[in-house]
Every structure is written in structure tokens, then in C-alpha cells.
N, C-alpha and C positions, 0 to 999 in steps of 0.2 A: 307438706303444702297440699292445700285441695284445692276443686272446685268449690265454690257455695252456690246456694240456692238465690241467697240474697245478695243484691250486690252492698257496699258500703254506705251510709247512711249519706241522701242528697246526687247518690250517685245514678248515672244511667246503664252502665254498662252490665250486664247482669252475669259478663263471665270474667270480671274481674275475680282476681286470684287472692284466696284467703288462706292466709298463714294463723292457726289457731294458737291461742295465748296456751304455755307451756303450765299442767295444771301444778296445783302447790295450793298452801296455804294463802287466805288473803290479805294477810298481814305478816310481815315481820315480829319475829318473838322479843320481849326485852329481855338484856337492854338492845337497841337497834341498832343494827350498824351504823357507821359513819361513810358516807360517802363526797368525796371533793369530786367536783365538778369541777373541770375546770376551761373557762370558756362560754363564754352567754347569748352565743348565736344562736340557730335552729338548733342545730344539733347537740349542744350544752342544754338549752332550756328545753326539747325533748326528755333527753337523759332526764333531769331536772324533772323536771314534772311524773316523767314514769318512776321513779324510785321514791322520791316523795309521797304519792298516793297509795304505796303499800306498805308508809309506814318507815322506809328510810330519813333515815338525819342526811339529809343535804345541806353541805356550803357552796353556793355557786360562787365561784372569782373571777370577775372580770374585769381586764385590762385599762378598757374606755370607763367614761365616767355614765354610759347608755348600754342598755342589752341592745340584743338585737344582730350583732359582728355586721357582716356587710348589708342586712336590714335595718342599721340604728339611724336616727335622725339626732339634730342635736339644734339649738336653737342660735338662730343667726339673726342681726340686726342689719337690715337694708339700709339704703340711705337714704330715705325719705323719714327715717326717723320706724319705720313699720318692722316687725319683727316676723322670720317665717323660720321654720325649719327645714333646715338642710338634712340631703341627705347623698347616699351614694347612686341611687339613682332609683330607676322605674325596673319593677319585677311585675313577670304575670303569673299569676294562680292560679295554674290548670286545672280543672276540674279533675282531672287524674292524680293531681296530687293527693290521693286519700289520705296516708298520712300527717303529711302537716296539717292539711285541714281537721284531720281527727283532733290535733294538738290544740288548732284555735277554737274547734268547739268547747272548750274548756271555759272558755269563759264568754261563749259567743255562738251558743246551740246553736241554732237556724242561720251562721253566718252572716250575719244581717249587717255586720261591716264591712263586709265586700258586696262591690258592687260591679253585674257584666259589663265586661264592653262590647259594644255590638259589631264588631268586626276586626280582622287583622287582615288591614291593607298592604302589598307590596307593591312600592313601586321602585321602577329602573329609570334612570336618565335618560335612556332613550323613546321615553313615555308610554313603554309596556305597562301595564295596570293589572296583578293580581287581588283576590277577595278570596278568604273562608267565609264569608257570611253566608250566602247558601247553599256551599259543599255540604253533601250527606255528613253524617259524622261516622256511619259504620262501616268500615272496611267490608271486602275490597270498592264499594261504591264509594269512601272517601277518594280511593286515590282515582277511581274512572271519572267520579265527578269533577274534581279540582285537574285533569285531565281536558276533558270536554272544553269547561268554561274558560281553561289558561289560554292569552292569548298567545304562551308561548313553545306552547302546542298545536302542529298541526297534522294532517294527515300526511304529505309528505315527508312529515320527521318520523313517522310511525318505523315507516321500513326500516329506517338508517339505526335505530335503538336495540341493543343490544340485549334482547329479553334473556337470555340465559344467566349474561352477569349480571343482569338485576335483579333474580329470582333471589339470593339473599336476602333482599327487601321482604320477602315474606316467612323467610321460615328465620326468626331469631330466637333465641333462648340464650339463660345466663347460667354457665360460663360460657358453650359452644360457640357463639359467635365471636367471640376474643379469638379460641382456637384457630377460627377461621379466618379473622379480616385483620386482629390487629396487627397484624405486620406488613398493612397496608394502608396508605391514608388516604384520608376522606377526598382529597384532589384527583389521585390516581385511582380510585376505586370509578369515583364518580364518571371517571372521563373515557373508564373501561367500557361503561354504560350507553356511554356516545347521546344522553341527553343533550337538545335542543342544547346550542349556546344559552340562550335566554332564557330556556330554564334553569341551566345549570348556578346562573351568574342572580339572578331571579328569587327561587326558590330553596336552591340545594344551599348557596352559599350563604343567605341570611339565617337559614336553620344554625351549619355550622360554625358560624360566627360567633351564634348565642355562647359557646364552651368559651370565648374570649382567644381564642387561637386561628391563624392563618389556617386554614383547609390542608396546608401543603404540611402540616406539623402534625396536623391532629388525627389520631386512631380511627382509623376508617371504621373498628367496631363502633368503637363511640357513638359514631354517625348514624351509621344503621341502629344501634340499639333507639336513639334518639328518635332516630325515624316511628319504628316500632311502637315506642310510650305514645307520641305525641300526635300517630298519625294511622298506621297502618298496622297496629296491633289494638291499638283502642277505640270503642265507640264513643268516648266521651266530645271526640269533637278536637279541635284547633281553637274555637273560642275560650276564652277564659274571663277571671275575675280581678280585682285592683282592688285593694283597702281604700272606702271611702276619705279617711283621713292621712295623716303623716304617720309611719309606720309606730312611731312609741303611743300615741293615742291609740291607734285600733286596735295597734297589735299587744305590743309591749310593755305599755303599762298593767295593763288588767291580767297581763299573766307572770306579773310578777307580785302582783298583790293575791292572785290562786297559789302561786308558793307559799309565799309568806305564810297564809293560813295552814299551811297544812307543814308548818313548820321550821322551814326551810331558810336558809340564812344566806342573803343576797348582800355579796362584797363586790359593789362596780372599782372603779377608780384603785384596782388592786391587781398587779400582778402578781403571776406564782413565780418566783425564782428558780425554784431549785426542790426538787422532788426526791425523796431516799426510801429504798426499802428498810424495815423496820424486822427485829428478831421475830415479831409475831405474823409475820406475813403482811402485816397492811404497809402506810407510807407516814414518812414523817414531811408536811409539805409545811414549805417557807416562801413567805408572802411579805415582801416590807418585813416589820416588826411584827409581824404574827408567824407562829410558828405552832403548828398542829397535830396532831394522829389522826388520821384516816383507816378507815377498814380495807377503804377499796379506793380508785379514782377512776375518771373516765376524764378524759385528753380531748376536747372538742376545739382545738386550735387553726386556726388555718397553717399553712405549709410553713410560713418564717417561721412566726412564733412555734408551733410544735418544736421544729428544728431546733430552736433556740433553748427552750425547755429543756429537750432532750440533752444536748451540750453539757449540759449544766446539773446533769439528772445522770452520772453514771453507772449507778447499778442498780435500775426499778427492770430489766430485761436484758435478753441473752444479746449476743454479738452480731448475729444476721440480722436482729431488729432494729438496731442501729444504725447499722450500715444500710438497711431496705430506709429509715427513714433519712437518712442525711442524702438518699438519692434523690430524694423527691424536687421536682420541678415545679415553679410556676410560671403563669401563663404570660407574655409579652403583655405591656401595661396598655391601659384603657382611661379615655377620658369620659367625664361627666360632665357637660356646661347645663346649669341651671340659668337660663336669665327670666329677668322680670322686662316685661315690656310694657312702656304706655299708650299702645292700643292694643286689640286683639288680632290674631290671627281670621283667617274669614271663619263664619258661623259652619260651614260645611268641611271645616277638616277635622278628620277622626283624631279621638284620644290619642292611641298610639299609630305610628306607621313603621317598618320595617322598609329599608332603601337600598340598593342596590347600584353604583355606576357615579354615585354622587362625590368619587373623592374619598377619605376617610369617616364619613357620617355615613353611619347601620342602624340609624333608629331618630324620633321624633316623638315625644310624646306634647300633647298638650292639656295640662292639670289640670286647667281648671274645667276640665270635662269629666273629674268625677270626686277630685278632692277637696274637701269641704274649706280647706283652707287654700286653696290659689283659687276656686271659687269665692272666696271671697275679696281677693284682691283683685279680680274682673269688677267684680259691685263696687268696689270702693274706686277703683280709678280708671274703670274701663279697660285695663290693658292684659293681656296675658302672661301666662307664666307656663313657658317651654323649654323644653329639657333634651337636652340633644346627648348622643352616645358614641362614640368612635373607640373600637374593640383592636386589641392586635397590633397598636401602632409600635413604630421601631425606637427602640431604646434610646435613639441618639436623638431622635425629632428635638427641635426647639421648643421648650413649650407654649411659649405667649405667641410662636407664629403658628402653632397648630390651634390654639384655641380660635387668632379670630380667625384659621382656614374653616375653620366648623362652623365658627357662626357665617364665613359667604356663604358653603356651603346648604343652610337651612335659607337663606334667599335665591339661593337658587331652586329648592324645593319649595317653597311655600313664597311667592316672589313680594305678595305684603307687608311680610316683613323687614324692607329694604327701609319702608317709610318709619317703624317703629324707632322709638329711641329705647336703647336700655339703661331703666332706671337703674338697675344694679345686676350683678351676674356673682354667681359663683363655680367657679373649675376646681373640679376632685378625683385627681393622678393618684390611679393606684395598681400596685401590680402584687396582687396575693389571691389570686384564684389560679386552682390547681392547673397544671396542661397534663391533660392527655394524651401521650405523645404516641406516634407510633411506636409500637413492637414494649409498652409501656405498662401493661395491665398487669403483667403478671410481679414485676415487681412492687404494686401500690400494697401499703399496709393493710391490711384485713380489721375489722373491727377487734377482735380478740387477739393478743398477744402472749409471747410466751411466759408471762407470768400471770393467772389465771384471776388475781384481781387490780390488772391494769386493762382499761379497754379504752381503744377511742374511737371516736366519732368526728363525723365532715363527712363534708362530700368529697374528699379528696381519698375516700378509704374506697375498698370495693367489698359488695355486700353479694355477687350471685343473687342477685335481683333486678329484672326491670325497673332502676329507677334514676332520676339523676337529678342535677343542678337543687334546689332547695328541697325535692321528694327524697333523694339522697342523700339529704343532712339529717333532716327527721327522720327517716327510717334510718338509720346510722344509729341513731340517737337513743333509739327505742329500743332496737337490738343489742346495744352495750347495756341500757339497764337490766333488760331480760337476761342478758348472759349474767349479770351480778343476781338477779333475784331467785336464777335459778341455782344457783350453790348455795341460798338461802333457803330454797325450799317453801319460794314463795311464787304464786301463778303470775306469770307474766303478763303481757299487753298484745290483743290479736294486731297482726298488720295485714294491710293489705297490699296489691299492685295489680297494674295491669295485664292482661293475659300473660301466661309466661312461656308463649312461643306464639308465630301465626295462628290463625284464627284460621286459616282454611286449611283444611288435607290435602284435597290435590296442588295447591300448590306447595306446602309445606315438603308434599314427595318430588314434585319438580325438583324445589330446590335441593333437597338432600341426592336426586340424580347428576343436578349438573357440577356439584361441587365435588364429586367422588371420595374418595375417603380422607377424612377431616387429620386435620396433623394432631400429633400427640400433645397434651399438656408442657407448659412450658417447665425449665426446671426450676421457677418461682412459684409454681401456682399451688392453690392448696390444695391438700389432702381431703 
């Protein structure tokens, strides 16, 4: 891994960190390998698309009758007779995402279907009001600025903060910061730091919310690495981007019509059953009534399903691989209420807002502020269509009373919607995103496995890379094909990330002062 010169294409940061493509042939020799995919989220349709363009035989299989995994949309009929797309919810595109964004340029150079949103509001119930809108974007003046302007920062909090234990915050690197934080979580780290109440509750915990986990469960590295990507290691900024449309139009369809071309064989509506090693080294994989030879495969599952695969798949890998995946956890379930409503929200609320204090609602967006289709259902009936998000909730909640708590809850945030009626709503309970639990890293799967052509992909693997949530699955994705292209002997695909430690010296020696000597590797972590 280097420095470059230049940073990634559309990008600002210009010390973003370039991992150069592995050289080799640019094409696969015939006849070609075969490779299953299997799984059609980010990190399948990564995979997917990098082995594909050098000439690999790809079959992707997916489960749903939509790519996409927890970006798919799928088409739902309201009761006005009008038809929208459902989905699992509202994702932002950080401009640090390089690689996934590298992925959508495939069919969408200049990005031109996403489109910014002009800020990321925090508010708290006690009507503290945070903004990124005009925080610097480069470290350290992101964090002195969003400092300054917070009102939940003031000068008499300054003393009471505990600058030593939050020197972390600047000096991160992957793996080291695992060595160091994760056997602490993100509640106890944070609260070592003695930020402002109203910070903490404000700021620190709508970030770690974003992982779908209580703060009290989740890997204090986790946290800090997060901080790092998205804030204090990058110049890219806290703003981001949104697909003008519903995710299969922007995203989904047009790159799965780039596979196709390039020869690639999309099975939705198909689960893999059951996976075998084969005398030649590849897999014999069983699908319904299809039943195959693969050269190689790559596992882009979320946590059930892997799990479930795996079960059912008893000799594709050695016995610790096993057991490392049947440990795997996910995260406490999360709602999605979509409703339509027949008037609008006022003209001055942001797209998305991020909440704090409200109850079980962590988020608000309002669609028809940039997507072309609840943009339209504003024109046709005036009314809006808002998307509300509750992260973490407890396994036993009732669901129909948490739903309409969510909807008081948004009247209580936005109080005009008390008067709307909802035309129709949709709630989508789901719990298969990974947790990152404390003391948890060093047992998560790696992309590469002990059989040298199995590999998988998610965000639920860890890469020794700054990266996470949907940059995570794509870079996952890209790294399993390279690892297959390179025993072909074919040049792989560059990736990128954001710096891969602090950005400053002195403080990056601070921190490595106040932390004194770093513990050993755990007895999971790799070699």
C-alpha cells in the first residue's frame, strides 16, 4: 500500500491511500474459469463485476427475486390504487466511499445519479440543533470546527474533557486500533473522554447507532475506526450523496445489464443450498434443480444465510472456519416505517435528519427532496413521503405498538405532521446486520479462507482496512476477486481508502505516548 499522487477519481482528499492492482495478465486464459457468486448485494455484485471484466465466467445467485441484498427495492401497490417501491430503507454515499463509487461508475462515469444533500442535521429533544453544513471538511479543523459551532460545546466543558483518552481519536490504523480499543466499548470509551452530556447523546451516539447496535455492545474500535473514515482521518467531509431514484433504477438495474454483457449469468429468485468440494479443487454447488462445477466461489451472504449455507456445506473448509463462522452475531433488529402522506411536511425540513432524545427514532428522511419517484407523488397529491428509522430496538418490543410509537414520535419532531393523514405506510423488521461486539474483531472471518478457492465477502468480514458499512462490502468484494485472479495470474483491480492512520504527527505521537505499550495480537487475529 502507498501513498499517490492523485487522489481517486471525483475525489478531494489527495492523501487518500492507494492499494495498486496486483500486476498479471489482463485477461483470463481459455477455457475460463468458472466462478459462483454467490449473493447479489454490494459485495456479490463487486465480486461480480471484478472477475467478470477479466474475463471470468460468472453465475451470480440470488436468493430475492432483486439484487441489491439490503439495497434492493421491490415494487409495492399503495391504496390509492398508485404503485411505489419499497425498500429497506435510506443509505448515504459518502464521498469516501471510493470504492463502491468506483463500482457505480460502471455504468454511471460522472455519477450523475446521485445527487448531494446539502447538509446533515442533528437534532436532540431538548432542542440542541447540530449542522455539517459548514464544518471545514479537513481534519484537524473538521473536528475544531464542528467544535466551535456545536452548541453542545462550550468553554467550560473544555477543562472537564479528558484530552489524553481521546488522543485515540487521532492516531488510528488497521489492525492497531482493534489491539487497542476493542475490548472496550464505544459507551465506556466515550464516557472515559467525559464529553459534554449533549455531545455525547448528540453526536457520538447517532454516529454509533449508524452499526445498528446499542453503544453499550458495540467495539469501541469500531467507533473510533468510524470516527476516523468519516470524520477525523478524512478530508472528504460529513456531507454525502443519495441515488436520485429507488435503488434498482439507479443502481441495480444498469449493472446488471454491465454483467450480462460481459457474460455473466444472473440467477435472482434462486437460492444455493448446499456447496461441496469437488476432486479437482473447485465446488460442486446446488441450487433448486440446478446443480453445477464451479472453479472457485465467493460467499457474499449476510450472517443467517452464510450460517445457514455453511450448515449445509460440510467439507468446502477446515474446522476453525466453521466454528469462527457459526460464532458470528447479529445486530439487535431495526425498523423502517415508510409512510405516504396527503400533505407535505414544511418546505424547510432537510432530506435526511439524524435525532437524538426522541424515543426509539435515529433518523427522518424526506424523499421527496431528492427522489425522482416520491418527487413525484408530492406533484400528484401534494403530500409527502417520509421514512423514519428506529436502530437497536429489543427483541421482545411489540411490533404494531412500536410502529405507531415511531410514527408519535416523527410528530413530535416535525409537529405538521399531526394534521397529515397517511394514505398508506409500509414497516420493514429486519435483523441481519452484522454486530460488532466488543472484544469481537479478532474472531470475524477474513476475506480468504483456508481453502484457497473459497473467499467471501460483506461487510461482516474484516479487511485491515479503513473501511466499513457499504465501503466495506465493496471493498470486500473486490479483494475476494483479486485474491481469485491472482492464482490465475491475472492483474487485479486498484482500491482505494481513506488515509491509513492520523493525518497529523504530533498528534499521532501524543497518542502513541498516552497509550503506552499496545497489547499483543489476539489469539484469532491473522498472521
Amino acid at each position: 500500500m502507498k501513498r499517490h499522487p492523485q487522489a481517486p477519481p471525483q475525489a478531494r482528499d489527495r492523501r487518500a491511500a492507494h492499494i495498486p492492482a496486483a500486476p498479471g495478465a489482463s485477461r483470463v486464459t481459455d477455457p475460463a474459469p468458472t466462478t459462483a457468486v454467490v449473493g447479489g448485494g454490494i459485495a456479490g455484485l463487486a465480486a461480480a463485476v471484478a472477475l467478470a471484466e477479466r474475463g471470468v465466467r460468472v453465475t451470480l445467485f440470488e436468493r430475492e427475486a432483486t439484487l441489491g441484498g439490503r439495497l434492493a427495492g421491490w415494487t409495492t401497490e399503495l391504496a390509492d390504487g398508485s404503485t411505489a417501491t419499497m425498500s429497506r430503507g435510506f443509505h448515504a454515499f459518502f464521498r469516501q466511499y471510493y470504492n463502491l463509487r468506483a463500482l457505480l461508475r460502471r455504468t454511471d462515469p460522472h455519477l450523475e445519479r446521485l445527487t448531494a444533500l446539502p447538509d446533515y442535521p442533528l437534532w436532540h429533544a431538548d432542542g440542541l440543533r447540530d449542522s455539517f453544513r459548514h464544518v471545514p471538511r479537513t481534519p484537524p479543523w473538521s473536528a475544531l470546527g464542528f467544535a466551535l459551532r456545536s452548541p453542545t460545546f462550550t468553554l467550560r466543558d473544555l477543562p472537564r474533557i479528558n484530552a489524553r483518552a481521546a488522543l485515540p481519536l487521532m492516531d488510528v490504523s488497521v489492525p492497531e486500533v482493534y489491539d487497542r480499543l476493542d475490548g472496550v466499548s464505544a459507551h465506556d470509551f466515550l464516557h472515559a473522554i467525559r464529553f459534554p452530556e449533549a455531545a455525547h447523546h448528540l453526536a457520538f451516539e447517532v454516529f454509533s447507532r449508524s452499526f445498528f447496535a446499542d453503544p453499550r455492545r458495540l467495539s469501541a474500535a469500531e467507533m473510533v475506526l468510524m470516527f476516523h473514515i468519516y470524520f477525523l482521518g478524512s478530508a472528504e467531509g460529513l456531507l454525502f450523496d443519495v441515488p436520485d431514484d429507488p435503488f434498482p433504477t439507479a443502481l441495480w438495474d444498469p449493472l446488471a445489464r454491465y454483467l450480462e454483457e460481459r457474460g455473466a449469468d444472473i440467477r435472482v429468485a434462486q437460492p444455493v443450498d448446499r456447496l461441496a468440494s469437488s476432486s479437482d479443487g473447485g465446488f460442486t454447488l446446488t441450487a433448486g434443480s440446478h446443480t453445477g462445477h464451479y472453479d472457485a466461489c465467493v460467499l457474499a451472504l449476510d450472517t443467517g444465510g452464510l450460517q445457514h449455507l455453511v450448515r449445509d456445506s460440510p467439507d468446502v473448509a477446515d474446522a476453525s472456519w466453521y466454528a469462527r463462522i457459526a460464532r458470528l452475531r447479529t445486530a439487535p433488529s431495526f425498523l423502517v416505517s415508510r409512510l405516504w402522506l396527503d400533505r407535505p411536511v414544511a418546505a424547510d425540513r432537510a432530506g435526511f435528519l439524524g435525532t437524538s432524545g426522541y424515543g426509539t427514532l435515529d433518523n427522518v428522511s424526506v424523499l421527496e427532496r431528492w427522489e425522482n419517484e416520491a418527487h413525484q407523488w408530492f406533484r400528484r397529491t401534494g403530500g409527502s413521503v417520509v421514512e423514519l428509522h428506529a436502530y437497536a430496538l429489543d427483541g421482545l418490543v411489540d411490533r404494531a405498538t412500536e410502529e405507531k410509537r415511531l410514527i408519535d414520535q416523527l410528530h413530535q419532531v416535525y409537529p405538521e405532521t399531526r394534521a397529515a393523514r397517511i394514505v398508506d405506510a409500509r414497516h420493514e423488521w429486519r435483523d441481519d446486520c452484522p454486530m460488532f461486539a466488543v472484544s469481537g474483531y479478532g474472531d470475524r472471518p477474513t476475506v480468504r479462507t483456508s481453502n484457497p478457492r473459497l473467499m467471501i465477502a460483506g461487510d461482516l468480514v474484516r479487511t485491515d482496512l479503513p473501511v466499513a458499512l457499504m465501503e466495506r462490502a465493496a471493498t470486500s468484494g473486490m479483494l475476494a476477486a483479486n485474491a481469485l485472479l491472482r492464482q490465475w495470474r491475472v492483474r487485479g483491480h486498484e482500491l482505494w481508502t481513506v488515509p491509513l492512520r492520523g493525518r497529523d504527527p504530533l498528534l499521532r505521537h501524543l497518542a502513541r505516548w498516552s497509550a503506552g505499550p499496545r497489547r499483543g495480537r489476539s489469539a484469532h487475529s491473522p498472521r
